[in-house]
C-alpha positions, 0 to 999 in steps of 0.5 A: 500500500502506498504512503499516502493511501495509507495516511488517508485510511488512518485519518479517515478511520478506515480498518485496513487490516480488517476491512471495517470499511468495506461496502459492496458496490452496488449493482445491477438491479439494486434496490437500495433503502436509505434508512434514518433520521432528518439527516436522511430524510431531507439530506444529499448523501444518498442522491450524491452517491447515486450521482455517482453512479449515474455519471461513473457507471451509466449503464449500471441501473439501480434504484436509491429509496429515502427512507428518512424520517425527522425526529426518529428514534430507534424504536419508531425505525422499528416501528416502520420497518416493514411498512417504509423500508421492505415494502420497497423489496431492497436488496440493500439497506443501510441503518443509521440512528442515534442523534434523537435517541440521546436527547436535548438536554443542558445538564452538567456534565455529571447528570448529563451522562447519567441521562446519556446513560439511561437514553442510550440503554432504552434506543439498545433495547430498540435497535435490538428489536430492529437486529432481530427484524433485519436477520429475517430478511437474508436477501438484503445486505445490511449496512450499519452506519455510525450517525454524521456527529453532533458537533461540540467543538465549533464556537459557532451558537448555539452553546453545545449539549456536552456530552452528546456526541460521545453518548452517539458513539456508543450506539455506534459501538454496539452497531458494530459489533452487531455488524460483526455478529451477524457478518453485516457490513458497517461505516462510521462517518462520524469519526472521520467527518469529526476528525476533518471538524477538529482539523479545520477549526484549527484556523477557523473556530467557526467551522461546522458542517453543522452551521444551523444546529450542530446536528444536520450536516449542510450540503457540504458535509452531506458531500463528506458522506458521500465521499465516505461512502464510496471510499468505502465502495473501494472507488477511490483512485477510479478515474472518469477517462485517461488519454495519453498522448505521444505526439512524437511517436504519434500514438495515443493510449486510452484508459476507461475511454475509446480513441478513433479517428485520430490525426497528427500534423505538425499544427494540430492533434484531433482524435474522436473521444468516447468515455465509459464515464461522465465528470461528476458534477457539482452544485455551487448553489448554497442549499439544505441545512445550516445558515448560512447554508452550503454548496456541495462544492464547497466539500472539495476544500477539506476532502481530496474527491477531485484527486481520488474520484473524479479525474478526467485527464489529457496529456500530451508529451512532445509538443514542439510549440508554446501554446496550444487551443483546446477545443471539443466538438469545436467549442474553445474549451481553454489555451494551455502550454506544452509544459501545461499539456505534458503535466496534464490537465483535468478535464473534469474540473473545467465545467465549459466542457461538453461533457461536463455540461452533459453531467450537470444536466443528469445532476438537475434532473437528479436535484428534481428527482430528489425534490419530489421525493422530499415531498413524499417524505414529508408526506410519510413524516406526518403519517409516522411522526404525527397520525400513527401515535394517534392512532391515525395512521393512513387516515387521510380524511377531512376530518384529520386533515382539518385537525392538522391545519388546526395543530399547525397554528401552535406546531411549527413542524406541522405548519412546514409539513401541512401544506405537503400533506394537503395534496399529498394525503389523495392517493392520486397526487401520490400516484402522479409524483411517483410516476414523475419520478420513475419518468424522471429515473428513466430519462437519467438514464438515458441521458447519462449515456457518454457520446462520441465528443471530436478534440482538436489540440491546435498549435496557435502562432 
């Protein structure tokens, strides 16, 4: 293993010994349950992970269900697993708890962590209820996901509840060694986005992933999921396409792509390109948790994505002259040296690029998938959160939904969800959403398919 590979997998967390880390990829026909808390439910990581595969893996077809609901405990994941989770058929379903299940509470230290104590112990005799559940269904990977941190060491405000991410941790513990008995796989992404917290607030006391509330990551942190996830998928180093190209012998080599076509002349390279992948692309437009809230993009300055997971490269050694024009399908793409061009240039990273601007589409049909999703889910957290406790689950009749705009006056939960769950509570606008997003799912793709793209590398006087 390289120095540096090895420096990664010790600050990230990763077991490289035992293969703690280690998630299968996901395959053709998956069906893959997200199943947690807010940070699930109205969280990226899931939909930054399926991007992935989208613009990496194109022609492997999959689907990603959000089984999210805010304000989860492990007991109401129990509750629901049958109904929310394996009604979808998964052949893969990830757990992740525990930012509920320990509380709110300011209390010194000492009664803080008796508190800890008896909330940790009653979400155990829980998650115990959910081990047995998911043991009875052998035909789906289980995957035991350690919850993104609470964040007590920012100055950010407000004050933090001492104590809380370390009561997280030991839910985590026993998530692990769940995994370990029963041969299930398991990720933390709390030690190694606590690890990037601690290093960043190094020079600046206010970093968070966290910005809002200390407890839902903003898209930036979501991205870090992402990144934790598929590291874990063993994907690092797996580049979009890679074309080497000697123009003294005249010869090109070609990794995850295809070269035809290809002409030399003393003024000009050209050579048609066909990528077995797409840059994955990312969204600089602030949104989700936290103010301010965060771009995803704003994720590439504390992890190394770029260099590991999305690399795009061109190199051209021999070049007689100083400076040379890069176009695609005779778009002006940028002006680069020989020196520039030997040392290499990543595509992936130049957002003009015809096949970038091909993955920035599946990525807004991606975000529009998502945004129907959402309501969905909004729909589903007023049913399990709200009616089922009453008694109410599925009851979708005038009478509850008057009740509900009446509780929406005094529960500001309820008031953000209501207007939602007003059209969502007819069976036909639920239908109607679900066929959008398979419409939608189908249209990804068959637009994430790379094309044949013409270069030309031209000598400019």
């Amino acid at each position: 293993m390289k120095p540096v590979i090895l420096v990664l997998c010790l600050l990230f967390g990763v077991n490289v010994l035992t293969g703690a880390q280690s998630i299968r990829p996901f395959q053709q026909g998956d069906r893959v349950v997200f199943t947690g808390n807010s940070i699930t439910d109205g969280g990226h990581y899931h939909s930054y992970i399926w991007l992935y595969y989208m613009t990496h893996f194109p022609n492997v077809r999959f689907r990603v269900f959000n089984a999210g609901i805010g304000g989860d405990v492990a007991q109401q994941i129990y509750d629901r697993l049958d109904s929310d989770v394996f009604a979808h058929k998964p052949t893969m379903v990830t757990l992740t708890f525990g930012m509920n299940d320990t509380g709110y509470q300011y209390l010194s230290k000492e009664k803080a962590d008796s508190v800890y104590n008896v909330r940790v112990a009653k979400s155990l005799t829980s998650f115990r209820l959910i081990e047995q559940q998911l043991k009875a269904h052998p035909e789906a990977k289980i995957v035991m996901i350690a919850s993104s941190p609470y964040d007590e060491t920012s100055k950010i405000k407000p004050a933090p509840f001492i104590g809380k991410n370390a009561a997280i941790m030991k839910i985590a513990a026993a998530q692990h060694q769940a995994a370990i008995t029963n041969k299930w796989n398991y990720l933390d992404f709390n030690t190694p986005m606590t690890q990037i917290a601690g290093r960043e607030q190094q020079n600046d006391s206010l970093f968070s992933f966290q910005n809002g509330d200390r407890i839902h990551p903003s898209n930036d942190g979501q991205m870090v999921m992402a990144y934790i996830f598929l590291k874990a998928q063993g994907f690092a180093n797996t580049k979009v396409a890679d074309i080497g190209i000697n123009s003294t012998s005249k010869t090109i080599q070609a990794g995850n792509c295809t070269i035809t076509n290809a002409s030399f002349t003393p003024s000009a390279i050209k050579f048609s390109y066909l990528a077995k992948s797409l840059p994955y692309p990312m969204d600089t437009i602030p949104s989700g948790w936290g103010k301010p809230a965060k771009a995803q993009y704003q994720s590439l300055k504390v992890i190394p994505f770029t260099d590991e997971f999305n690399q795009e490269l061109l190199k051209v050694k021999g070049l007689k002259g100083e400076k040379y024009l890069l176009k695609i399908d005779d778009k002006n793409i940028g002006t680069y040296t020989a020196n520039d061009l030997e040392k290499g240039i990543n595509l992936a990273t130049i957002k003009i690029t015809p096949q970038y601007q091909q993955a920035l589409a599946v990525m807004q049909l991606n975000e529009e998938r998502w945004e129907i999703e959402r309501r969905l889910r909004e729909y589903y957290w007023m049913q399990y959160s709200i009616l089922k406790p009453k008694g109410l689950l599925y009851n979708d009749g005038d009478a509850v939904a008057d009740s509900l705009q009446k509780y929406a006056r005094k529960d500001f939960f309820i008031a953000m969800a209501y207007p939602t769950y007003r059209k969502a509570r007819f069976k036909s606008v639920r239908d109607a959403w679900q066929k959008e997003m398979d419409l939608l799912i189908d249209q990804l793709y068959t637009i994430n398919k790379p094309v044949v793209r013409r270069f030309e590398i031209v000598a400019l006087k």
